[in-house]
C-alpha positions as CSV (number, residue, x, y, z in Angstrom):
1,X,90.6,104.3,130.0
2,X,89.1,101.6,127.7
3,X,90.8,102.9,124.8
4,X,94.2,102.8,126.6
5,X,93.6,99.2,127.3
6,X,93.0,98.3,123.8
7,X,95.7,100.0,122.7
8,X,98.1,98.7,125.5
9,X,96.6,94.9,124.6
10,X,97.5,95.8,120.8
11,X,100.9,97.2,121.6
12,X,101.3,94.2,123.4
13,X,100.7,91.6,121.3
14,X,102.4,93.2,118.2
15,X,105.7,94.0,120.7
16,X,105.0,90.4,121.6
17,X,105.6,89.1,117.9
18,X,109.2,91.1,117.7
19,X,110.1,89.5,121.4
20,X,109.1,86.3,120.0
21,X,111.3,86.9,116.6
22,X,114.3,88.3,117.9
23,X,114.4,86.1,121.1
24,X,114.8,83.2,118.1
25,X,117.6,84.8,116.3
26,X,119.3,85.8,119.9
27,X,119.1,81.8,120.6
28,X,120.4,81.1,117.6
29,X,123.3,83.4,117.5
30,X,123.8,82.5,120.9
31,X,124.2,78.4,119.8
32,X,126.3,79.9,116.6
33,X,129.0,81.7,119.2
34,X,129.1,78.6,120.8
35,X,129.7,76.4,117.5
36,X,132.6,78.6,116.7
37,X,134.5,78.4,120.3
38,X,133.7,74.4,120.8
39,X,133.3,73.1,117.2
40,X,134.7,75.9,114.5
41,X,133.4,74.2,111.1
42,X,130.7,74.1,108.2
43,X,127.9,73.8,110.9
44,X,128.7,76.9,113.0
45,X,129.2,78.6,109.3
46,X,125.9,77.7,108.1
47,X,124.0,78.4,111.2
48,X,125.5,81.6,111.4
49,X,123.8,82.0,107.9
50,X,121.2,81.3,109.0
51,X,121.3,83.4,112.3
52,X,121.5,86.8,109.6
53,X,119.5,85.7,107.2
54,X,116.5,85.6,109.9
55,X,117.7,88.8,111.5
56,X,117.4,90.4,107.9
57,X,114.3,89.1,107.2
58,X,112.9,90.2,110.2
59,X,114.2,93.6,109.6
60,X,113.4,94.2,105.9
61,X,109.5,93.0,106.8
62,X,109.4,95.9,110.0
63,X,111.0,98.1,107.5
64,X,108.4,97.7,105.0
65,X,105.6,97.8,107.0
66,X,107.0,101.0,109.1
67,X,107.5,102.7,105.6
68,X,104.3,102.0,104.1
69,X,102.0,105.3,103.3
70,X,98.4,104.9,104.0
71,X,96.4,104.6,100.9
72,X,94.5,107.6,100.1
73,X,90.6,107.7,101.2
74,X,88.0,105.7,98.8
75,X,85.7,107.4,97.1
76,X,84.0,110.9,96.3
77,X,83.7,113.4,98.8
78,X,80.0,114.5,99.5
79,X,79.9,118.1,101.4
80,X,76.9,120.0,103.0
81,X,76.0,121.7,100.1
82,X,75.2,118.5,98.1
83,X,73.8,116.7,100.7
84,X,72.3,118.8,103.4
85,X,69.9,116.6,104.8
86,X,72.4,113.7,105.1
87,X,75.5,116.0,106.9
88,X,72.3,117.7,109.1
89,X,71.3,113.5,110.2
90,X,75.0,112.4,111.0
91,X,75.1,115.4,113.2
92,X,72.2,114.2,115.1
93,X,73.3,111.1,115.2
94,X,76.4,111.9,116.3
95,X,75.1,113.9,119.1
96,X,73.0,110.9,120.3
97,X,76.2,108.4,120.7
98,X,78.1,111.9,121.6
99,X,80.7,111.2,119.5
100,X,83.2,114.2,117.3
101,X,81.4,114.4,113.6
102,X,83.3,113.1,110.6
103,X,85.3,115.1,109.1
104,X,84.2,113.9,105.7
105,X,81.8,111.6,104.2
106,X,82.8,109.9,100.9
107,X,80.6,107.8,98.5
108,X,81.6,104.4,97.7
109,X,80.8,102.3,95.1
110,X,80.2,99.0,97.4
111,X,77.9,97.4,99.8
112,X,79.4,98.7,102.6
113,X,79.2,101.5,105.5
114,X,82.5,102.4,107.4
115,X,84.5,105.1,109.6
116,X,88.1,105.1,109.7
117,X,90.6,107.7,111.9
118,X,93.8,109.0,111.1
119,X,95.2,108.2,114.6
120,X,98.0,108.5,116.5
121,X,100.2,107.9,119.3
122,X,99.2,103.8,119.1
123,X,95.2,105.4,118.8
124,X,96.1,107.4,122.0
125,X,95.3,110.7,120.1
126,X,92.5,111.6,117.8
127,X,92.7,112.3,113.8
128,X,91.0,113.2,111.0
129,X,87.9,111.2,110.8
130,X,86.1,109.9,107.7
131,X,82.7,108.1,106.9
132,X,82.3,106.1,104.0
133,X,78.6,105.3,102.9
134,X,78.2,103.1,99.8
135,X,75.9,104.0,96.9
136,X,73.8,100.6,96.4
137,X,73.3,101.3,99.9
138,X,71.2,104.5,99.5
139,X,69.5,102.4,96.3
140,X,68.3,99.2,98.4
141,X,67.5,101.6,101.7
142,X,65.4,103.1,103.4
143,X,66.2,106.9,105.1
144,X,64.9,105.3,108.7
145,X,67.3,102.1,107.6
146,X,70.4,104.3,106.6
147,X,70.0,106.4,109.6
148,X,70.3,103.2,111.9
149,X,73.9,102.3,109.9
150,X,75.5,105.6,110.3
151,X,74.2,105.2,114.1
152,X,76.7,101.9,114.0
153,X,79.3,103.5,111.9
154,X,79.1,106.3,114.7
155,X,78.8,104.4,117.1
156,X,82.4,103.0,116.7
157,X,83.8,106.7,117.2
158,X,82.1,107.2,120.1
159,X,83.7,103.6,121.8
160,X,86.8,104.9,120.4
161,X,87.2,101.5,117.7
162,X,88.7,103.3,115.2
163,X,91.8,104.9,116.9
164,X,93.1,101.5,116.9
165,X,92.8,100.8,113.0
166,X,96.1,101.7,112.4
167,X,98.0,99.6,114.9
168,X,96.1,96.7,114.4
169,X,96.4,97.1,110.4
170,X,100.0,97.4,111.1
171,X,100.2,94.5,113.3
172,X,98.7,92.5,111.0
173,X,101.1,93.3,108.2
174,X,103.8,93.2,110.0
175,X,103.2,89.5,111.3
176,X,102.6,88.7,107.5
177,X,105.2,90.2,105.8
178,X,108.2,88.9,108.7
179,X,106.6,85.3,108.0
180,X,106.9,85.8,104.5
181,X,110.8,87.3,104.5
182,X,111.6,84.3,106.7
183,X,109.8,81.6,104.8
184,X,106.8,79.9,106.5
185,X,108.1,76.5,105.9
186,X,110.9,77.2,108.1
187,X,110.7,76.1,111.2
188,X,110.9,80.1,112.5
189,X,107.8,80.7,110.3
190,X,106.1,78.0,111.9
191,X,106.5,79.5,115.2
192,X,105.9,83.0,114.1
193,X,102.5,81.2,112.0
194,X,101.5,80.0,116.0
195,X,101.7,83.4,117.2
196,X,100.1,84.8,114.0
197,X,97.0,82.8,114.9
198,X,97.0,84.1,118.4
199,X,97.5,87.6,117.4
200,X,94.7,87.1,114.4
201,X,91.8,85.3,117.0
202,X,92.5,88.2,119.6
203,X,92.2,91.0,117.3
204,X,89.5,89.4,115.3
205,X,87.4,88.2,119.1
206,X,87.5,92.1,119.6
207,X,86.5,93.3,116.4
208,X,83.5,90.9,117.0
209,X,82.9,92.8,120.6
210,X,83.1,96.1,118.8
211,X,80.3,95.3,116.4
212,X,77.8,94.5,118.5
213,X,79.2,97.9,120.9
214,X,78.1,99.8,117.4
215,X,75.0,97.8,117.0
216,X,73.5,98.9,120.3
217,X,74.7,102.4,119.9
218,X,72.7,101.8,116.4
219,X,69.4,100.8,118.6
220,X,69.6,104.0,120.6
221,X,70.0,106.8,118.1
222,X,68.6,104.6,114.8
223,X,65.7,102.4,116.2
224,X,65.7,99.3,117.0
225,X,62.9,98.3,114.1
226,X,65.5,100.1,111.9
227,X,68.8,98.6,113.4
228,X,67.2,94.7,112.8
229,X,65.9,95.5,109.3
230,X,69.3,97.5,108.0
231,X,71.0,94.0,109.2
232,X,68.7,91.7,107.6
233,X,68.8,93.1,104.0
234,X,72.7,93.7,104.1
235,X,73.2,90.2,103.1
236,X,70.4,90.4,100.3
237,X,72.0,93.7,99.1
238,X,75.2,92.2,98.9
239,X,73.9,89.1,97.5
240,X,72.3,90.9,94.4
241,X,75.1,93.3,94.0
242,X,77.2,89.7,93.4
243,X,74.5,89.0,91.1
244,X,74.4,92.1,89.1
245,X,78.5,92.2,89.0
246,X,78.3,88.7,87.5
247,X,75.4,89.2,85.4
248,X,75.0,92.4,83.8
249,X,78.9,94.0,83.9
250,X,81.7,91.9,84.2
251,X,81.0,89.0,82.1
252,X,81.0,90.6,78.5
253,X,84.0,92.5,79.4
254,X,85.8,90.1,77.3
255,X,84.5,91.7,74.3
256,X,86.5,95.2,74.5
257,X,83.6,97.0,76.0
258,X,83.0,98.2,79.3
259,X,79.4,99.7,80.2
260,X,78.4,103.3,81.4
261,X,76.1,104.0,84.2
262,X,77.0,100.7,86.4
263,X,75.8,102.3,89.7
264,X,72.7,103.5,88.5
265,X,71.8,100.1,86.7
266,X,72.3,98.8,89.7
267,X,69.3,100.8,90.8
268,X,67.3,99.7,87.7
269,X,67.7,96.3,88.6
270,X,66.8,96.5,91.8
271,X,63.6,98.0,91.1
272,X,62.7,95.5,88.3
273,X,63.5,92.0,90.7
274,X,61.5,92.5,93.4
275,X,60.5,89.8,93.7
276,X,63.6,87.7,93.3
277,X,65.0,90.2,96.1
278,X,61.7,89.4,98.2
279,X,62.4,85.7,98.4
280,X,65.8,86.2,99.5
281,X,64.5,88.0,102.3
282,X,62.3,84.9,103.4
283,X,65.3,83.0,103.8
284,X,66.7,83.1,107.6
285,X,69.9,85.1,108.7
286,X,73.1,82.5,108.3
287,X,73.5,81.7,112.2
288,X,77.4,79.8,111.5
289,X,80.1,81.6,113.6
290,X,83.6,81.3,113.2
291,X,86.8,82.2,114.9
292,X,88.1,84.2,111.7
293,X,85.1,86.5,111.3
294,X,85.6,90.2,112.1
295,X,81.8,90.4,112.5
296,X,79.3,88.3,114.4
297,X,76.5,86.4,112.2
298,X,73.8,88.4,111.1
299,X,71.4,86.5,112.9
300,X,73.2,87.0,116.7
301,X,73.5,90.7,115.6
302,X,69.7,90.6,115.0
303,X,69.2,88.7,118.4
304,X,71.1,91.1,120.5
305,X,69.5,94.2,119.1
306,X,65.9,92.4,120.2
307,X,67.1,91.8,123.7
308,X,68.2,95.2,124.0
309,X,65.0,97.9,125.2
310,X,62.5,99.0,122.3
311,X,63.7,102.5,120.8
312,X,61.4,103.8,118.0
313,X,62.8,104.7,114.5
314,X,62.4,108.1,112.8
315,X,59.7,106.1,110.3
316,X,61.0,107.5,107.6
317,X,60.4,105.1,104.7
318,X,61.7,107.2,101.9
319,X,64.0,105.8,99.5
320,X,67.4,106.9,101.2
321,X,68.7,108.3,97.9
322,X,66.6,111.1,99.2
323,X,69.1,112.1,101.8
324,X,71.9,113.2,99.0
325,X,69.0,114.5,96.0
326,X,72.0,115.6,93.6
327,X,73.8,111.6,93.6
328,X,72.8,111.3,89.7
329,X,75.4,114.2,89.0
330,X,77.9,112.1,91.4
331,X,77.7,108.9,90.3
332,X,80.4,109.0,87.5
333,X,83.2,110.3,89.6
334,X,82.2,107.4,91.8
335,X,82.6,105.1,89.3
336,X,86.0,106.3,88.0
337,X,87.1,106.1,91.6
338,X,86.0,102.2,92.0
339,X,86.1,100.7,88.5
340,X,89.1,100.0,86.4
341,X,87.7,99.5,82.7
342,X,91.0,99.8,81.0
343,X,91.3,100.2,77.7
344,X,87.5,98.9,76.8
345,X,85.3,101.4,75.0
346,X,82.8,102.8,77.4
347,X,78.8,102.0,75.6
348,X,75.2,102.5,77.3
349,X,73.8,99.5,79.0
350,X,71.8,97.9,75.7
351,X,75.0,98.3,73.4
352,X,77.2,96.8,75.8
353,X,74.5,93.9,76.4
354,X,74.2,93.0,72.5
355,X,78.2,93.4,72.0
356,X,78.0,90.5,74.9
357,X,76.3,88.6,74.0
358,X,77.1,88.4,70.5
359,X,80.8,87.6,71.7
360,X,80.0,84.9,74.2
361,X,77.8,83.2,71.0
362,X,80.3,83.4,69.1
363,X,82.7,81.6,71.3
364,X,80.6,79.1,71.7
365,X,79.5,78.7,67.6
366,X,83.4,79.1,67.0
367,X,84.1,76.0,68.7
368,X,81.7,74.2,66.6
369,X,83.1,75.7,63.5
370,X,86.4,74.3,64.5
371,X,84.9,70.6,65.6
372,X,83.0,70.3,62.0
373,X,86.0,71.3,59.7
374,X,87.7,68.4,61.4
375,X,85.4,66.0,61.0
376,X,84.7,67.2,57.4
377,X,88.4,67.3,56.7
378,X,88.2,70.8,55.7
379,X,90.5,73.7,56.3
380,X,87.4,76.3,57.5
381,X,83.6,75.5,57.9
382,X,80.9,77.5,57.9
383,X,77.2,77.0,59.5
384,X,76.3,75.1,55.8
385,X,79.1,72.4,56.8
386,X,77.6,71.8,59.9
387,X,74.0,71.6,58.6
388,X,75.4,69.0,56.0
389,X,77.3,67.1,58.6
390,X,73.7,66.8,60.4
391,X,72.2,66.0,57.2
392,X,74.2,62.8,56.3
393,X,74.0,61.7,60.2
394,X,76.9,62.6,61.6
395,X,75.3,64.8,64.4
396,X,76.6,62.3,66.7
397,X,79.7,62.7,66.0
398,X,80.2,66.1,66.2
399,X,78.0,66.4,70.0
400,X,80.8,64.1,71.1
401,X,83.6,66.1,69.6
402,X,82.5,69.2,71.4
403,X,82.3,67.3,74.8
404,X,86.4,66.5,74.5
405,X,87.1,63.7,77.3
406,X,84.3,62.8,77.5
407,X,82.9,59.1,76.7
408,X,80.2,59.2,73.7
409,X,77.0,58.9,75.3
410,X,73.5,60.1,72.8
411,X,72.0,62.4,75.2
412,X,74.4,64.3,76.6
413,X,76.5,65.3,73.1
414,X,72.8,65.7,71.5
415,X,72.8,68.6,74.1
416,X,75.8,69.9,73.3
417,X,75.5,70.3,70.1
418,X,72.4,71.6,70.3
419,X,73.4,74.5,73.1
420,X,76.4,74.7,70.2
421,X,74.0,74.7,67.0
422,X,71.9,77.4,69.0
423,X,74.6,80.0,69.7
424,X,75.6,79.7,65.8
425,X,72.2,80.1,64.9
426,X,71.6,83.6,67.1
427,X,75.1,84.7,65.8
428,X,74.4,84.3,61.9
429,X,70.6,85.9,62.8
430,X,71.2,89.2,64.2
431,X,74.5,89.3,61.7
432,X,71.9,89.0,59.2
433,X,69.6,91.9,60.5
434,X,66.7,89.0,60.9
435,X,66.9,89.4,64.8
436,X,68.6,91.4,67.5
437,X,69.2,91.4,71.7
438,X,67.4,92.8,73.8
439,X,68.4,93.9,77.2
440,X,66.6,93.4,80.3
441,X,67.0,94.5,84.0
442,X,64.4,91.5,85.0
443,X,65.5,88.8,83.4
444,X,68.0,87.6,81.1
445,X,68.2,88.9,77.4
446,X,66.1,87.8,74.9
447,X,66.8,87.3,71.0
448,X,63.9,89.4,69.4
449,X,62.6,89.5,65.6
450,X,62.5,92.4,63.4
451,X,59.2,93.0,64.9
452,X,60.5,93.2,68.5
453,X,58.9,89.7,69.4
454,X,61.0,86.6,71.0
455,X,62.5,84.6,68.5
456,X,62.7,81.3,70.0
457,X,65.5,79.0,67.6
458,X,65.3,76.3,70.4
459,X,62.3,74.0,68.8
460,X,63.7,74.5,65.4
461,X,67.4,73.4,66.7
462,X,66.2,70.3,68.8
463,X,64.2,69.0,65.3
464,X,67.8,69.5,63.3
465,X,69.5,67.4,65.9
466,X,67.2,65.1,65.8
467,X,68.1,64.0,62.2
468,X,68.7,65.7,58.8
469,X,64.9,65.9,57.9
470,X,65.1,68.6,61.0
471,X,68.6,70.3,59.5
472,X,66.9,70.8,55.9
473,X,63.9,72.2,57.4
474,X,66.5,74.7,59.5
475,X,68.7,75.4,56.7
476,X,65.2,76.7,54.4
477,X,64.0,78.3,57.5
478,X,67.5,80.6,57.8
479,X,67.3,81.4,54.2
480,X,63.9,82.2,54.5
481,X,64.7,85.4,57.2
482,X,67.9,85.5,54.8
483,X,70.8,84.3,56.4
484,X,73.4,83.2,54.1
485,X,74.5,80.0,55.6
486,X,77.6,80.1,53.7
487,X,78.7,83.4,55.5
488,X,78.4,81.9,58.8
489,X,81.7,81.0,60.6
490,X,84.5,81.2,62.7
491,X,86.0,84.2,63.7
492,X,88.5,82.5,66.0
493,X,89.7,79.6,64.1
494,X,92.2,78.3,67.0
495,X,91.1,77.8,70.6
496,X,91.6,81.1,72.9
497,X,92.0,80.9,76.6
498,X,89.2,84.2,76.1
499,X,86.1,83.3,78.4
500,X,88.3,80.3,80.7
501,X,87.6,80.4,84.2
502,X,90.7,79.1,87.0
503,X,89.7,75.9,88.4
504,X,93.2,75.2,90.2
505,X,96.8,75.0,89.2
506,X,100.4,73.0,90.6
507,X,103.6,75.4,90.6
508,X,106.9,74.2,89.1
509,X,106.4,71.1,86.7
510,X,109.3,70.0,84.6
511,X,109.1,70.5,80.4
512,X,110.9,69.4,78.0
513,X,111.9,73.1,77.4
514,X,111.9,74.3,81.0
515,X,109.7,74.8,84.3
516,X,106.6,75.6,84.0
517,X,103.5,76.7,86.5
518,X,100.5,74.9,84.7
519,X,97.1,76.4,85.2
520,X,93.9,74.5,85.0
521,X,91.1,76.3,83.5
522,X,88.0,75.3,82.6
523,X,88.9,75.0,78.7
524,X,92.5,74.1,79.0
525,X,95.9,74.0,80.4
526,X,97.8,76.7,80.4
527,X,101.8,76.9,81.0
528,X,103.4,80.2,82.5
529,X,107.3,79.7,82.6
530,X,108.2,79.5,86.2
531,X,111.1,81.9,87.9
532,X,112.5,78.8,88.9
533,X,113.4,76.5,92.4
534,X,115.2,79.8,93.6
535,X,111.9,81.3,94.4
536,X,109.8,77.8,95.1
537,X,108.8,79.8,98.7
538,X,106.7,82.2,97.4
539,X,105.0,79.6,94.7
540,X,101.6,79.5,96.1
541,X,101.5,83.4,96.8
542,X,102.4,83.3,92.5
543,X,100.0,81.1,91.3
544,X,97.3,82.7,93.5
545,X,98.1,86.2,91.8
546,X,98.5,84.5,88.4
547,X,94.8,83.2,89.3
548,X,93.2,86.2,90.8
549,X,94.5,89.2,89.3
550,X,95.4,87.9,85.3
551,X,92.5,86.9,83.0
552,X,93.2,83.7,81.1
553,X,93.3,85.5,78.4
554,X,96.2,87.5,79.2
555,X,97.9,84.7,80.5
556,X,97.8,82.6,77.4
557,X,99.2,86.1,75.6
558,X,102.1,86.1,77.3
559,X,105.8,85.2,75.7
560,X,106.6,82.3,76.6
561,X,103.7,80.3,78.1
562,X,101.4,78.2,76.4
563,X,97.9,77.3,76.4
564,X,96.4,73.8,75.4
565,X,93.1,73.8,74.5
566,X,90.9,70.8,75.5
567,X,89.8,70.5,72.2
568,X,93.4,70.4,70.7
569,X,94.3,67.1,72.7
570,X,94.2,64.3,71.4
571,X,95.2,61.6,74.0
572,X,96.8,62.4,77.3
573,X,98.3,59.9,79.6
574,X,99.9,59.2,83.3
575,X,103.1,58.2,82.5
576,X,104.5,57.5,86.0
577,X,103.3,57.3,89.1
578,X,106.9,58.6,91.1
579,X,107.6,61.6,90.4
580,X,104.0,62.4,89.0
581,X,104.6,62.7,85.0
582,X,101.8,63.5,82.8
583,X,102.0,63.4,78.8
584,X,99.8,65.0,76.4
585,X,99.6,64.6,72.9
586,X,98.3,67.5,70.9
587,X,96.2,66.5,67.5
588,X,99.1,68.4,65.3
589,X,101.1,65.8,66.7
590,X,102.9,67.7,69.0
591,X,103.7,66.3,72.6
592,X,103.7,67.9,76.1
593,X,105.7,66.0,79.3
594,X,104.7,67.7,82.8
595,X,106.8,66.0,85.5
596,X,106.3,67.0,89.2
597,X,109.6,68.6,90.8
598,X,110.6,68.6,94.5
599,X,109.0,71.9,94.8
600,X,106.1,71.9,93.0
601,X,103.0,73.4,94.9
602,X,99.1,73.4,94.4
603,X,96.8,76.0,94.6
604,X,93.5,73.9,95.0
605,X,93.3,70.5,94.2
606,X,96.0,71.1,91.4
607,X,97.4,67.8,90.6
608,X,94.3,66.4,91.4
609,X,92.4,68.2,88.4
610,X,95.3,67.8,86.3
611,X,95.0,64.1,86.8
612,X,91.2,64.5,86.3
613,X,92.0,66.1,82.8
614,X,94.9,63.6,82.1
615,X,91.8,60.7,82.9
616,X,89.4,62.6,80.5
617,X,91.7,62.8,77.7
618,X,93.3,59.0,77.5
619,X,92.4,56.5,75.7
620,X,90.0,54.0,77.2
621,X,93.1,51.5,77.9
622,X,95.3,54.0,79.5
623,X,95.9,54.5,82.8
624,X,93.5,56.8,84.7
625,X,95.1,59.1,86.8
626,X,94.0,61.5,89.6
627,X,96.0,60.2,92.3
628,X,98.2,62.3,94.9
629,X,101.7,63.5,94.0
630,X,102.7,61.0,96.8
631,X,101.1,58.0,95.4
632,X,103.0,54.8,95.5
């Protein structure tokens, strides 16, 4: 009977939406009939454009949605015969919340447990039922721990949650998609966005309900010491599988290479930061609650499982990998079904580490390469030009030239060129043989000697930036592990968008040469030719996927944009207030006009960091810019 309701309440509110949208284009066709009796003319014409062109919309966005497939499961099916002891505890568990067993489990390569149903009739009838685990799950777990999530993942067959999946998924893209065919600046997709946020808060007030359903059934076949302490070290799991994403395999992606084994270094780091992962567990469960969650705060989850009556755990403290003892022979499949590498060779852990490193250095030495051959006037430097530069006191000069925008101040460009100098320095070393990197699952990696000790370059760099008495020391100290100073240099000698990070863009500025979206990244500007004012509704939707799913680098590879590097500006001014115009001069001489049109959008605060650049880069007399598009 409960399930019925849901599904009736679901029903109801997606039938709702359709009432809603077709009750707006019966009104409207209604007004358009009487236009063409009472007052036959361009009005009744256009509003009877208007009238099919929401009707179509409407259509084409059910169509879509009623055509989609469902994606195929995640993951890599586990059977009995590979994990007896884990199918024999969902069965026990499944008889405690008396619920149908999975039809399949699958491994997944996330922080995350979940059950989904292939269920029909609007979740009046059963389906095919499928439990997802996640590996760094069974790595940061316990058995008794595990034991208490599949309880909750269980737990939401047995109160029937999942049957309604579907509809709800559906609803949801249904609402989106007619919002986006009709245009959510129109005044039908501001009433449709009302409804959307009614439709959104219900669903997502229920899902909240249904978690803490699943966390008591957790409590009665799990334990409620087990329940409580699987809840508590979710969020430090997840926090330091961010951490190890960041850290140890996406950043050096950049350099062509992608590593091997990522789910079991995820193990290895784990063990080796204990105590890092011990003094996140000190810190209290977030207790902020929000309308938009699907799942309560981990601290009112806690509370509620405490209230409810004491159930022992198994007290099973094994490491929960134990429950599926042949996951080492899985974990590549699990990989390939998660991670999309590309292209990028595939190299153990240490290789891919060095190959990073190295890269990121030499991005970093590159762009001092560049700054010293223009303040030497040459066409190429090397690490010998820079040491010179030091030498006859012109260290100054270059720290503020690799701090572009910025206003000269001693300490802060003696930093950066030192952090500059540094990189160079650990580049032209380990090219030399004189040094190497070593990885490290506990800390960050170290630049080691041909004897396997630290090699620490930073006291020898901060004498050399601290006048040329320092720099001829260096320079003897280099030759002396024999690096050829000379051989040191660029391997980029023009500023790459490679290593940028998005830090907001503004859709549909007018060029001399066109329309442009203009992307701000934290090295430069980049231009992306725009598809023009025909498809100014969907602007924010394409910068956002410009930003989240393109690297920079791709970006500034692509015909017809361009990318201007920070360092390649010479001055940059606000040229005019109304519309918002923006000039940039490049140091080849070259200038660049970005002129706000009548439909240019933001995705963050876009023309506010445009203006923040364009205040950076001017002269000290120019006009300092930053203000709203709006600004009179």
């Amino acid at each position: 009977m409960v399930t019925t309701v849901r599904a009736a309440v679901s029903a109801a509110l997606l039938a709702g939406f359709y009432v809603l949208a077709f009750g707006v284009v019966a009104g409207l066709g209604w007004v358009a009939v009487w236009l063409w009796r009472e007052h036959p003319g361009a009005a009744a014409g256009k509003l009877s454009f208007l009238v099919l062109a929401l009707a179509a919309g409407i259509v084409v966005a059910l169509w879509k949605v009623v055509t989609t497939r469902p994606e195929p499961p995640d993951g890599v099916v586990v059977d009995e015969r590979q994990a007896p002891e884990l199918w024999a505890g969902v069965r026990e568990l499944a008889a405690v919340v008396r619920t149908r067993v999975p039809d399949e489990i699958r491994l997944v390569a996330e922080v995350n447990a979940a059950v989904t149903e292939d269920s029909r009739l609007l979740g009046l009838r059963a389906g095919r039922r499928y439990l997802y685990i996640g590996v760094p799950l069974l790595q940061a777990l316990t058995v008794d721990q595990v034991r208490a999530v599949l309880a909750h993942e269980l737990g939401h067959y047995s109160h029937s949650h999942t049957r309604l999946g579907a509809l709800t998924y559906r609803g949801k893209a249904a609402i989106v998609h007619t919002i986006a065919q009709v245009g959510p600046k129109t005044l039908a997709g501001r009433l449709f966005g009302l409804y959307a946020r009614l439709y959104f808060l219900v669903s997502l007030a229920v899902s909240r309900r249904m978690e803490l359903e699943a966390d008591r059934a957790a409590v009665r076949a799990g334990g409620s010491g087990a329940a409580a302490g699987a809840l508590r070290e979710l969020p430090v799991i997840s926090a330091a599988w961010g951490f190890y994403l960041n850290n140890y395999v996406g950043w050096g992606l950049d350099s062509g290479h992608a590593p091997t084994g990522v789910l079991d270094g995820f193990g290895r780091m784990l063990a080796a930061r204990g105590d890092e992962l011990a003094q996140l567990r000190e810190k209290a469960p977030d207790e902020e609650r929000s309308r938009w969650d699907s799942h309560p705060p981990v601290g009112a989850r806690v509370a509620v499982i405490e209230r409810e009556p004491a159930v022992p755990d198994s007290g099973d403290r094994r490491p929960a990998v134990a429950l599926v003892p042949l996951l080492p022979e899985l974990l590549d499949a699990i990989e390939r079904s998660t991670f999309d590498f590309g292209d990028r060779v595939r190299v153990p852990f240490e290789e891919y580490t060095a190959r990073a490193m190295r890269m990121v250095h030499q991005r970093d030495a590159d762009t001092l390469y560049r700054v010293a051959a223009r303040i030497a006037g040459v066409s190429r430097s090397d690490l010998d030009t820079v040491l010179d530069l030091i030498e006859a006191g012109r260290g100054g000069e270059l720290g503020s030239a690799l701090r572009p925008g910025a206003r000269p101040e001693p300490r802060a460009d003696a930093a950066a060129l030192g952090s500059a100098l540094e990189s160079a320095l650990a580049v032209a070393v380990e090219r030399a043989g004189a040094g190497r990197w070593q990885h490290s699952w506990s800390q960050s990696a170290t630049l080691v000697g041909r004897d396997g000790s630290a090699l620490d370059l930073t006291p020898l760099v901060a004498a050399a930036v601290g006048g040329p008495a320092g720099a001829a020391e260096l320079r003897a100290r280099l030759h002396g592990w024999g690096v050829d100073t000379a051989v040191a240099r660029a391997e980029q000698t023009a500023a790459t968008a490679v290593g940028a990070e998005v830090v907001a863009a503004v859709s549909d500025l007018k060029s001399a040469d066109g329309l442009y979206d203009v992307l701000v990244f934290s090295t430069g500007l980049q231009l992306v030719p725009s598809p023009g004012k025909k498809h100014h509704e969907q602007a924010k939707r394409r910068l956002y996927k410009l930003a989240a799913e393109t690297a920079p680098a791709e970006l500034a590879a692509r015909a017809g944009g361009r990318f201007l590097a920070f360092e390649d500006i010479a001055t940059a001014r606000l040229a005019k207030r109304v519309p918002v115009t923006f000039e940039v001069t490049m140091r080849d001489g070259g200038t660049v006009t970005l002129r706000q049109s009548l439909h240019s959008e933001e995705l963050g605060e876009g023309f506010k960091a445009l203006g923040g650049v364009v205040g950076a880069m001017g002269r000290d007399d120019a006009e300092r810019a930053g203000a709203a598009p709006d600004a009179s």
